[in-house]
N, C-alpha and C positions, 0 to 999 in steps of 0.2 A: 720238263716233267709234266707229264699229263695232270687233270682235276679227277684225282683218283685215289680211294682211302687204300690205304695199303694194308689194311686185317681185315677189311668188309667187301672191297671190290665196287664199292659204291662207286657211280664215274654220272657224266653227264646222261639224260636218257631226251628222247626226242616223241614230240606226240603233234597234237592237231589242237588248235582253238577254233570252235564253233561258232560263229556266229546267227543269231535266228532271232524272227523277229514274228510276231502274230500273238493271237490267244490259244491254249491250247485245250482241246477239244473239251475235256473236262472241266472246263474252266467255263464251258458257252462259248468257246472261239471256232473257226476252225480247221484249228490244227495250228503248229507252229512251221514257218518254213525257213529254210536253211538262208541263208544271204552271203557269207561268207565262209571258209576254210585255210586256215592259216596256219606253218607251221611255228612250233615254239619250244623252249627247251626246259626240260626238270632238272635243274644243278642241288647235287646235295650239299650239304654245310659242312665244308671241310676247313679244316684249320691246320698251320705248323705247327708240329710242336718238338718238341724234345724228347726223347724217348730210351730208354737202358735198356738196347738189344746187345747180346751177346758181349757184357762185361765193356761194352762204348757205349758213351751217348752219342745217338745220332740222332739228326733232324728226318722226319717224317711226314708226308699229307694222311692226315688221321679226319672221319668222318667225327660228328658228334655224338654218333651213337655207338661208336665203338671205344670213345670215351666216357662216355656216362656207364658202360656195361663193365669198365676197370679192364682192358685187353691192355691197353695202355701201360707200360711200367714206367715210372718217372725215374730219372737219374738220381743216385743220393745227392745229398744236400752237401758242400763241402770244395773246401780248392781240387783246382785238377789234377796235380802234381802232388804227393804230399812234402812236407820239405822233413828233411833231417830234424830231430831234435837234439838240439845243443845237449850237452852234457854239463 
Protein backbone atom coordinates (compact mmCIF):
# COMPACT_ATOMS: atom_id res chain seq x y z
CA UNK A 1 0.00 0.00 0.00
CA UNK A 2 1.22 3.11 -1.21
CA UNK A 3 2.13 6.56 1.49
CA UNK A 4 -1.21 7.86 0.64
CA UNK A 5 -4.06 9.43 3.07
CA UNK A 6 -6.92 7.87 2.06
CA UNK A 7 -9.82 11.08 2.81
CA UNK A 8 -7.15 13.85 1.70
CA UNK A 9 -5.22 12.12 -1.27
CA UNK A 10 -2.19 13.44 0.32
CA UNK A 11 0.78 10.98 -1.29
CA UNK A 12 4.47 11.83 -1.72
CA UNK A 13 5.24 15.14 -3.82
CA UNK A 14 8.63 15.69 -5.62
CA UNK A 15 10.57 19.13 -6.16
CA UNK A 16 14.21 20.67 -6.48
CA UNK A 17 16.78 21.77 -3.72
CA UNK A 18 18.67 24.79 -4.64
CA UNK A 19 21.95 25.31 -3.89
CA UNK A 20 23.48 29.03 -4.19
CA UNK A 21 26.15 30.57 -2.89
CA UNK A 22 27.34 34.58 -3.23
CA UNK A 23 25.88 38.07 -1.69
CA UNK A 24 22.85 39.15 -3.08
CA UNK A 25 22.57 42.21 -4.93
CA UNK A 26 20.58 44.12 -2.37
CA UNK A 27 22.69 43.11 0.16
CA UNK A 28 26.04 45.01 -1.85
CA UNK A 29 26.88 41.52 -3.45
CA UNK A 30 26.57 40.57 -6.72
CA UNK A 31 23.97 38.73 -7.08
CA UNK A 32 23.57 35.09 -5.90
CA UNK A 33 24.66 32.26 -8.11
CA UNK A 34 23.22 28.82 -8.58
CA UNK A 35 26.07 25.98 -7.54
CA UNK A 36 23.78 23.13 -7.27
CA UNK A 37 20.26 21.31 -8.26
CA UNK A 38 19.12 18.45 -6.55
CA UNK A 39 16.22 16.42 -6.54
CA UNK A 40 14.24 15.82 -3.02
CA UNK A 41 10.97 14.60 -1.88
CA UNK A 42 7.82 16.38 0.45
CA UNK A 43 6.32 13.25 2.44
CA UNK A 44 3.24 14.11 4.32
CA UNK A 45 2.57 12.83 7.99
CA UNK A 46 0.66 9.90 7.66
CA UNK A 47 -0.19 7.67 10.37
CA UNK A 48 -2.32 3.99 10.83
CA UNK A 49 -4.92 4.18 12.38
CA UNK A 50 -8.14 2.46 13.07
CA UNK A 51 -11.10 3.80 11.83
CA UNK A 52 -15.34 2.81 11.89
CA UNK A 53 -16.09 2.62 8.05
CA UNK A 54 -19.24 1.15 7.15
CA UNK A 55 -20.25 -0.51 10.65
CA UNK A 56 -16.22 -2.34 10.67
CA UNK A 57 -13.27 -1.15 12.00
CA UNK A 58 -10.69 -1.12 9.56
CA UNK A 59 -7.20 -0.06 9.51
CA UNK A 60 -6.37 2.90 7.37
CA UNK A 61 -3.21 5.40 6.07
CA UNK A 62 -4.78 8.72 7.50
CA UNK A 63 -2.69 12.04 6.90
CA UNK A 64 -2.77 14.37 10.15
CA UNK A 65 -4.61 16.73 8.88
CA UNK A 66 -7.48 14.87 8.21
CA UNK A 67 -7.34 13.81 11.69
CA UNK A 68 -7.19 16.87 13.46
CA UNK A 69 -10.19 18.14 10.94
CA UNK A 70 -12.41 14.94 12.73
CA UNK A 71 -13.09 12.94 9.03
CA UNK A 72 -11.73 10.26 11.13
CA UNK A 73 -14.56 8.07 13.02
CA UNK A 74 -12.98 6.11 15.69
CA UNK A 75 -14.38 2.53 16.50
CA UNK A 76 -16.64 2.37 19.78
CA UNK A 77 -14.93 1.50 22.60
CA UNK A 78 -15.79 -2.27 23.71
CA UNK A 79 -15.10 -6.32 22.94
CA UNK A 80 -15.65 -7.38 19.33
CA UNK A 81 -17.95 -9.95 19.77
CA UNK A 82 -20.62 -9.10 22.36
CA UNK A 83 -21.11 -12.28 24.49
CA UNK A 84 -24.51 -13.71 25.56
CA UNK A 85 -25.71 -12.50 28.94
CA UNK A 86 -26.23 -15.18 31.28
CA UNK A 87 -29.54 -15.23 32.74
Amino acid sequence: MARKCHFTGKRTRFGKSVSRRGLPKYKGGIGLKTTGISRRTFKPNIQRVRAWVNGRTVRLKVSTTALKSGWVVKPPIGPKNKKKQKE
